[in-house]
PDB file with SEQRES, HELIX, SHEET and CRYST1 records, atoms N, CA, C and O in Angstrom:
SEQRES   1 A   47  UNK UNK UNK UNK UNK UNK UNK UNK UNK UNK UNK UNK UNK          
SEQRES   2 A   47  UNK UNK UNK UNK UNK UNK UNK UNK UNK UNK UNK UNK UNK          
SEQRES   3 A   47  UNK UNK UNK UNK UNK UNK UNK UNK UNK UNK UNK UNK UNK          
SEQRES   4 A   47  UNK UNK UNK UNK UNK UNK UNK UNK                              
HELIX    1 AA1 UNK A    8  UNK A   26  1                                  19    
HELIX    2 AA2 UNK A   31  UNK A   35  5                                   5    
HELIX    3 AA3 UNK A   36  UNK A   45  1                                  10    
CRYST1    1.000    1.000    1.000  90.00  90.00  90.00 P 1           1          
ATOM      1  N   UNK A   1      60.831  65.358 150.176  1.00  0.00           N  
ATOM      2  CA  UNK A   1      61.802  64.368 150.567  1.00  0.00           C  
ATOM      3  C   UNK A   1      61.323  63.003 150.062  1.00  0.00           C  
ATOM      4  O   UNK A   1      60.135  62.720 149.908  1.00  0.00           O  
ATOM      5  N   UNK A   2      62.282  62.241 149.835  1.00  0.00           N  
ATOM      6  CA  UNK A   2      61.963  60.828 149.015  1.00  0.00           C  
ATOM      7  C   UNK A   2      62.084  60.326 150.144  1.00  0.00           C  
ATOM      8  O   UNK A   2      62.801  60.685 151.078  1.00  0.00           O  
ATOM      9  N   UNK A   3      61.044  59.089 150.025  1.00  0.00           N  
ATOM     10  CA  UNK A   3      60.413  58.080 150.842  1.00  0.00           C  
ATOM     11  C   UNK A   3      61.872  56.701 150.523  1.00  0.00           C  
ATOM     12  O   UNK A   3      62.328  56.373 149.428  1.00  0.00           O  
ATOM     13  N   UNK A   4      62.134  56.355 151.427  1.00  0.00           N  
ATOM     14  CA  UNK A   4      63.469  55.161 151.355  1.00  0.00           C  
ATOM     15  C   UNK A   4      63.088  54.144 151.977  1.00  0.00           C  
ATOM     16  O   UNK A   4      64.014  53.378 152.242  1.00  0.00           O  
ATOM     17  N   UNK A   5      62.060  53.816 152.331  1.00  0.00           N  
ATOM     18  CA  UNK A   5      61.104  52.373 153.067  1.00  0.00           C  
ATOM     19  C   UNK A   5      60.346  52.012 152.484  1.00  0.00           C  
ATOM     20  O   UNK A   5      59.316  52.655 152.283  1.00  0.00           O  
ATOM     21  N   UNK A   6      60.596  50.742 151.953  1.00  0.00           N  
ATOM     22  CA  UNK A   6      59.328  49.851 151.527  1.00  0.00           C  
ATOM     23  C   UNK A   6      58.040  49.384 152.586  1.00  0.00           C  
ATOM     24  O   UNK A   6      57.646  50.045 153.547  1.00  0.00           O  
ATOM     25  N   UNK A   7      57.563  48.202 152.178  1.00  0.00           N  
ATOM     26  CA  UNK A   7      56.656  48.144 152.742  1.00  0.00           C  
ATOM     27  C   UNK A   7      56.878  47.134 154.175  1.00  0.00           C  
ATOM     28  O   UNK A   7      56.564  47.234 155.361  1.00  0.00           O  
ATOM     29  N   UNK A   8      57.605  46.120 153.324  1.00  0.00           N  
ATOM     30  CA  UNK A   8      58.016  45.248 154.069  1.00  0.00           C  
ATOM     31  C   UNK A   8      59.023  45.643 155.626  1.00  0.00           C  
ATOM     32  O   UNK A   8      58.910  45.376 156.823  1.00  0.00           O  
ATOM     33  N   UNK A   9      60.348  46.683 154.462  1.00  0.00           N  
ATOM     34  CA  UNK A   9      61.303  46.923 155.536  1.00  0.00           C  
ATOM     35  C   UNK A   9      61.163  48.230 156.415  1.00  0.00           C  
ATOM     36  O   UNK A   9      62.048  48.725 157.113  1.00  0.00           O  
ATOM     37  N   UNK A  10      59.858  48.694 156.237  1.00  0.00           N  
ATOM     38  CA  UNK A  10      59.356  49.246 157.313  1.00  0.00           C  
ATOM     39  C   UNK A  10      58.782  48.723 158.617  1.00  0.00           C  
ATOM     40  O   UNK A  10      58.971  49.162 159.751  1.00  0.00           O  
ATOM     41  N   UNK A  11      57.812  47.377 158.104  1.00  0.00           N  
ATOM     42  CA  UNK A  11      57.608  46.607 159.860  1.00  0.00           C  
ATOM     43  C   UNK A  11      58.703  46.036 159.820  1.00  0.00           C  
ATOM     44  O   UNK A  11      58.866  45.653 160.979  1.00  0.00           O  
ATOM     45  N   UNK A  12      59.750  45.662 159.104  1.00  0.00           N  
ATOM     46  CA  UNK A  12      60.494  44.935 159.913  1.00  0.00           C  
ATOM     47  C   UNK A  12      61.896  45.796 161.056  1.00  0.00           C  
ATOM     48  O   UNK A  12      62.747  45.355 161.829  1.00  0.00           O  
ATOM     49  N   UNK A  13      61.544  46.984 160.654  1.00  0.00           N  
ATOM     50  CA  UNK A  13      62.093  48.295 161.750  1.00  0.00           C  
ATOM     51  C   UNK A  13      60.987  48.387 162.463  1.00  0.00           C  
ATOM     52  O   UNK A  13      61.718  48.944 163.282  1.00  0.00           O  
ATOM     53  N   UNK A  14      60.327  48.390 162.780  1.00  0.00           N  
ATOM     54  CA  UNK A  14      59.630  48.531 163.592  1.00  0.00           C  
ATOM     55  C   UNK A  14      59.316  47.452 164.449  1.00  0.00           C  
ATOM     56  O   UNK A  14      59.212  47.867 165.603  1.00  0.00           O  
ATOM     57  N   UNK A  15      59.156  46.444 164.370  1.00  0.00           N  
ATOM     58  CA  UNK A  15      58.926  45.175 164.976  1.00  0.00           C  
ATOM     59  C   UNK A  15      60.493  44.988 165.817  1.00  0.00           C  
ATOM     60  O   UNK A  15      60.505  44.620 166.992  1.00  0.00           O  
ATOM     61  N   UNK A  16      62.055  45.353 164.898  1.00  0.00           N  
ATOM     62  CA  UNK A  16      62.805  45.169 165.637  1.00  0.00           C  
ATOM     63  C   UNK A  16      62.879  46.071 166.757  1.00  0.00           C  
ATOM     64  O   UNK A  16      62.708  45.764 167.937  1.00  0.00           O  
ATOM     65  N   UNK A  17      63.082  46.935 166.404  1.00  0.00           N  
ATOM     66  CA  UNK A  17      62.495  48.334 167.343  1.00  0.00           C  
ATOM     67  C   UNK A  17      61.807  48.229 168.417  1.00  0.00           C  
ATOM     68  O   UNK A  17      62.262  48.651 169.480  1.00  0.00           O  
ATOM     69  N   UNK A  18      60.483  47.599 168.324  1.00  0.00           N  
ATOM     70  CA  UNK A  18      60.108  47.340 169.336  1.00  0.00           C  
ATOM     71  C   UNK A  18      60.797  46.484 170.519  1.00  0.00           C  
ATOM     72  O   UNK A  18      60.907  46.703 171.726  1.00  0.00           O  
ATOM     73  N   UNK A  19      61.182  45.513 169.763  1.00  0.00           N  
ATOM     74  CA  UNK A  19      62.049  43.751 170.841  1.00  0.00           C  
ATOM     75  C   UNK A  19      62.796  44.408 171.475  1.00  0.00           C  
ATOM     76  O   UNK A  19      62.993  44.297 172.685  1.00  0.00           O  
ATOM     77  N   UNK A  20      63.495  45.461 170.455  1.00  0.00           N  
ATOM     78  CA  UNK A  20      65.033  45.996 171.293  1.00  0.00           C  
ATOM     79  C   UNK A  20      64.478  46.600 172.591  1.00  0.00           C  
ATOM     80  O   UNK A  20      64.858  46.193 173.689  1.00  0.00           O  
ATOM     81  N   UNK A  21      63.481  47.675 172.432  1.00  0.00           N  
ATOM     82  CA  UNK A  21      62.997  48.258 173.685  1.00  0.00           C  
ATOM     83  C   UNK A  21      62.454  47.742 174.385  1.00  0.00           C  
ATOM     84  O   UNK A  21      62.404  48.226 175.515  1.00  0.00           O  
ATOM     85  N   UNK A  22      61.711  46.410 174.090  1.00  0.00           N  
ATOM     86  CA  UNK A  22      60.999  45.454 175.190  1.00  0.00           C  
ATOM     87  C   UNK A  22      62.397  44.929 175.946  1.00  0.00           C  
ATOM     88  O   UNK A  22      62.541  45.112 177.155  1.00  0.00           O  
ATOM     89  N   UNK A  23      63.099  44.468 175.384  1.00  0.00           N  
ATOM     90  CA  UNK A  23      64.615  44.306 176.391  1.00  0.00           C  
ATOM     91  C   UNK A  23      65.051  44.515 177.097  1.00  0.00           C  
ATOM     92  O   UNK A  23      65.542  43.860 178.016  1.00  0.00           O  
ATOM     93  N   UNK A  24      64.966  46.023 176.748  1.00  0.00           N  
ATOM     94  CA  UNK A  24      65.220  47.501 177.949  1.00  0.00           C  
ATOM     95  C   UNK A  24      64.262  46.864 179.670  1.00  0.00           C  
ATOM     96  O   UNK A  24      64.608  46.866 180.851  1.00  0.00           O  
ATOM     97  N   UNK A  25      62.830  46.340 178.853  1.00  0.00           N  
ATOM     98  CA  UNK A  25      62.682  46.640 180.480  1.00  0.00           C  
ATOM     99  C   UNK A  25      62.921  45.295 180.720  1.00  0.00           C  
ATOM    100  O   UNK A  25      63.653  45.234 181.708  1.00  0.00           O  
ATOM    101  N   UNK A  26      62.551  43.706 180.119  1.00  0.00           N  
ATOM    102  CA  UNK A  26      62.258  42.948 180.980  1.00  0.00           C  
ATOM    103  C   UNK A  26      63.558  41.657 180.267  1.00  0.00           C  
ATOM    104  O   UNK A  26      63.489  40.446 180.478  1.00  0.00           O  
ATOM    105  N   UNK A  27      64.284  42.120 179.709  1.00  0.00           N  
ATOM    106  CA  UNK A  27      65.251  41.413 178.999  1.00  0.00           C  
ATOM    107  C   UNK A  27      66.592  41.336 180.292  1.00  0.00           C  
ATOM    108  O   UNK A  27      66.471  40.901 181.437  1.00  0.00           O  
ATOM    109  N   UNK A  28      67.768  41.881 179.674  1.00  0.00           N  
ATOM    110  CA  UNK A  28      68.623  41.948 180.703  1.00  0.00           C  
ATOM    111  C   UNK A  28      69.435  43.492 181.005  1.00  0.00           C  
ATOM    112  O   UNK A  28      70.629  43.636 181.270  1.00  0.00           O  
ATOM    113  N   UNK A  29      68.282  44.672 180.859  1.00  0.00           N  
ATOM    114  CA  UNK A  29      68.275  45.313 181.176  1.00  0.00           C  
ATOM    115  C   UNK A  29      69.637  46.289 180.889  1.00  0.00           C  
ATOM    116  O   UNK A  29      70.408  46.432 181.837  1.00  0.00           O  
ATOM    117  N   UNK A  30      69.829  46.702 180.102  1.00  0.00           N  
ATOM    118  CA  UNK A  30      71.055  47.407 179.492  1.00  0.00           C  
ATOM    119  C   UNK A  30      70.721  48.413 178.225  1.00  0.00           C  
ATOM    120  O   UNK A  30      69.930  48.397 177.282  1.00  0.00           O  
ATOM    121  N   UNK A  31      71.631  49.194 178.656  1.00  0.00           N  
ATOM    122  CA  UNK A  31      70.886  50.845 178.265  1.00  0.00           C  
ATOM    123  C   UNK A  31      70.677  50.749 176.308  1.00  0.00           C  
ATOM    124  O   UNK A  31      70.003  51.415 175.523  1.00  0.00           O  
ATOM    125  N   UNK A  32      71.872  49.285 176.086  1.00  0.00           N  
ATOM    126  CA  UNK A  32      71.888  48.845 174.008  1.00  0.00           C  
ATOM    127  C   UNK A  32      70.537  48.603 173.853  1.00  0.00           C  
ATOM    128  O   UNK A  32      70.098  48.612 172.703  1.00  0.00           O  
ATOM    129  N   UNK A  33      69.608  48.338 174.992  1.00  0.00           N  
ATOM    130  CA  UNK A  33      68.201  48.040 174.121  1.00  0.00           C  
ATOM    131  C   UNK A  33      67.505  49.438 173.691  1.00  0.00           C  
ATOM    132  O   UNK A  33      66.474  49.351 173.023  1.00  0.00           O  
ATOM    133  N   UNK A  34      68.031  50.807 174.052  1.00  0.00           N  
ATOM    134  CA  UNK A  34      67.433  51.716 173.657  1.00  0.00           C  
ATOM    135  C   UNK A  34      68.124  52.259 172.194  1.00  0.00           C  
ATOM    136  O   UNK A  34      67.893  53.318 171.610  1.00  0.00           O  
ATOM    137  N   UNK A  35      68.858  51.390 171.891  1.00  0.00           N  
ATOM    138  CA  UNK A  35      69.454  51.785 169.825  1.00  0.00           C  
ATOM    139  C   UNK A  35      67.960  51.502 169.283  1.00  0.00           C  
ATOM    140  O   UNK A  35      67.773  52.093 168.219  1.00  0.00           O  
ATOM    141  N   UNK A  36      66.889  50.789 169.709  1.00  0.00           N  
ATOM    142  CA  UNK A  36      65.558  50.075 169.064  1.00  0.00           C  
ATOM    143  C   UNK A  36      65.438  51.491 168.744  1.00  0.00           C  
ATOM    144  O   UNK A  36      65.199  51.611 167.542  1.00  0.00           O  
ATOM    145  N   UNK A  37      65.517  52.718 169.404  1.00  0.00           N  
ATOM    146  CA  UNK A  37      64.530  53.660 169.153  1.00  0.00           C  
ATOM    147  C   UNK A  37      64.667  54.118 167.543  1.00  0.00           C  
ATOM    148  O   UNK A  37      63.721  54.406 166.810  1.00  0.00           O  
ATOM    149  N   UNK A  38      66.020  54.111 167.202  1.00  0.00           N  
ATOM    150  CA  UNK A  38      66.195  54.644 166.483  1.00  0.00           C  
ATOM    151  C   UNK A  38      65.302  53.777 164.779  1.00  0.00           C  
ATOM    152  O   UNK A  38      64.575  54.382 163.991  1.00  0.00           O  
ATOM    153  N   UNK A  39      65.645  52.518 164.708  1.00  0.00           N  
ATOM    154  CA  UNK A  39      64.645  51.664 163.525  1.00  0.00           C  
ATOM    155  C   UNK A  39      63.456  51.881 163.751  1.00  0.00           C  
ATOM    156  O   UNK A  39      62.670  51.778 162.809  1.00  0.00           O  
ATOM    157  N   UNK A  40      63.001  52.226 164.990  1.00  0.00           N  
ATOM    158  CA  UNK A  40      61.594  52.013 165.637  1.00  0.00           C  
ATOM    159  C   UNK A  40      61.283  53.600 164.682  1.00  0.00           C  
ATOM    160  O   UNK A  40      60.431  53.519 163.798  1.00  0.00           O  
ATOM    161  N   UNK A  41      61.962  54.929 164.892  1.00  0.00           N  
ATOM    162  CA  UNK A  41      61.381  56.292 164.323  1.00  0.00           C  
ATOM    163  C   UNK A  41      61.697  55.969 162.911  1.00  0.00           C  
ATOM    164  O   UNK A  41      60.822  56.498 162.226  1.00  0.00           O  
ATOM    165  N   UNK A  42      62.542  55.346 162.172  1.00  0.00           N  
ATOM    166  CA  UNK A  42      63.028  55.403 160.866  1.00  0.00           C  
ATOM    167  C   UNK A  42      61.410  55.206 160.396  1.00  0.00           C  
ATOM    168  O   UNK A  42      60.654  56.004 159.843  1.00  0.00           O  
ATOM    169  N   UNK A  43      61.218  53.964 160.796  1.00  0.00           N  
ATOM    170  CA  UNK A  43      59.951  53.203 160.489  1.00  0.00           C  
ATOM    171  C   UNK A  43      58.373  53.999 160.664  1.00  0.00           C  
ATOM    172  O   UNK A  43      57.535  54.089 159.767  1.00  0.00           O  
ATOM    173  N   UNK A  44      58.289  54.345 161.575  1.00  0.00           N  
ATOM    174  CA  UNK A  44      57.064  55.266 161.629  1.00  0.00           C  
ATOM    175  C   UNK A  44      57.124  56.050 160.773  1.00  0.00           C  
ATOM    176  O   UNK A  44      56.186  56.024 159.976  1.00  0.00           O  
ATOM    177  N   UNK A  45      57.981  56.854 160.598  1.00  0.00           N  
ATOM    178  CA  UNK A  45      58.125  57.945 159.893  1.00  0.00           C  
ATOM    179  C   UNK A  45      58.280  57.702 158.437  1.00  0.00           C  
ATOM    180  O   UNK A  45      57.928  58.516 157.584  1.00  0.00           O  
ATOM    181  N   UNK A  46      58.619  56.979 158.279  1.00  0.00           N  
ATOM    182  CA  UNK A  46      59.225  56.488 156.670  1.00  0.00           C  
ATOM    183  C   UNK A  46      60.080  57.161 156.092  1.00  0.00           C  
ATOM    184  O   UNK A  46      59.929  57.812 155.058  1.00  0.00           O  
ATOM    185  N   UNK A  47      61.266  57.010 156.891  1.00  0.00           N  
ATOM    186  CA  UNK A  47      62.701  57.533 156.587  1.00  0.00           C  
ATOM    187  C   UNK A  47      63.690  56.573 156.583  1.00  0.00           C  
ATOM    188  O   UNK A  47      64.857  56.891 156.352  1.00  0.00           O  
TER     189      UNK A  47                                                      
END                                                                             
């Protein structure tokens, strides 16, 4: 499988990823901060 993440726009999924889920708990609490997960796995994974 071909790799579709650079270098850059891999932390920057991941970094968003993270905020979104930090939201979840201490933001204003609404279930949209868990879409983070999804940039958050693109990114680890390098997909």
């Amino acid at each position: 499988m071909t790799l579709n993440v650079g270098g850059v726009d891999r932390i920057a999924r991941i970094i968003v990823g993270i905020v979104l889920l930090v939201l979840v708990v201490v933001g204003p609490k609404t279930w949209w901060g868990l879409v983070g997960i999804i940039p958050l796995l693109t990114g680890l994974v390098r997909y």
